[in-house]
C-alpha positions, 0 to 999 in steps of 0.5 A: 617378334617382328616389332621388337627387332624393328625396335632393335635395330632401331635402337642400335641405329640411333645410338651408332648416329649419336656416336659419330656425332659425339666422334666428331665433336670439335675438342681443343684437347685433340690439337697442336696449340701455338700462340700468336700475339697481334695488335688489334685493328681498326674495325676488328671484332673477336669473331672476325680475328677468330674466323681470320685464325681459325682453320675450319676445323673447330667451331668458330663460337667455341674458338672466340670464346678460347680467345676470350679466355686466353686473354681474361676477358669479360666482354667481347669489346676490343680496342685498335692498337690493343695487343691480344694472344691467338691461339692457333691449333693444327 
């Protein structure tokens, strides 16, 4: 008896943690999105334009890759004086 309520709560503990983990998931879909167009400059890189643009609130991984694909990019390659849009969510 004592082991099958041990499994119990267990189980519900695990589920509960894997809930407000899915909870907290970042997901573009809960944000306001503007857009910004800037120029690229010397020495940018899409990760550091997105940790420029990003407010912390979602993941910088999937925030470059929204980057990319707002911008139909095949690569992560960027050329100074290039002009791309930013999305930016509150």
């Amino acid at each position: 008896m004592k082991n099958i309520i041990f499994v119990i709560i267990t189980t519900v503990v695990v589920l509960g943690f894997y809930g407000l983990v899915l909870g907290y998931e970042n997901n573009l879909d809960e944000f306001l999105v503007y857009y910004d167009e800037i120029t690229i400059e010397s020495g940018d890189t899409i990760w550091s334009i997105a940790s420029k643009y990003s407010d912390g609130r979602i993941d910088i991984n999937k925030y470059c890759n929204e980057i990319m694909k707002i911008n139909n990019m095949k690569s992560d390659k960027i050329v100074s004086g290039h002009r791309i849009i930013v999305p930016i969510y509150k």
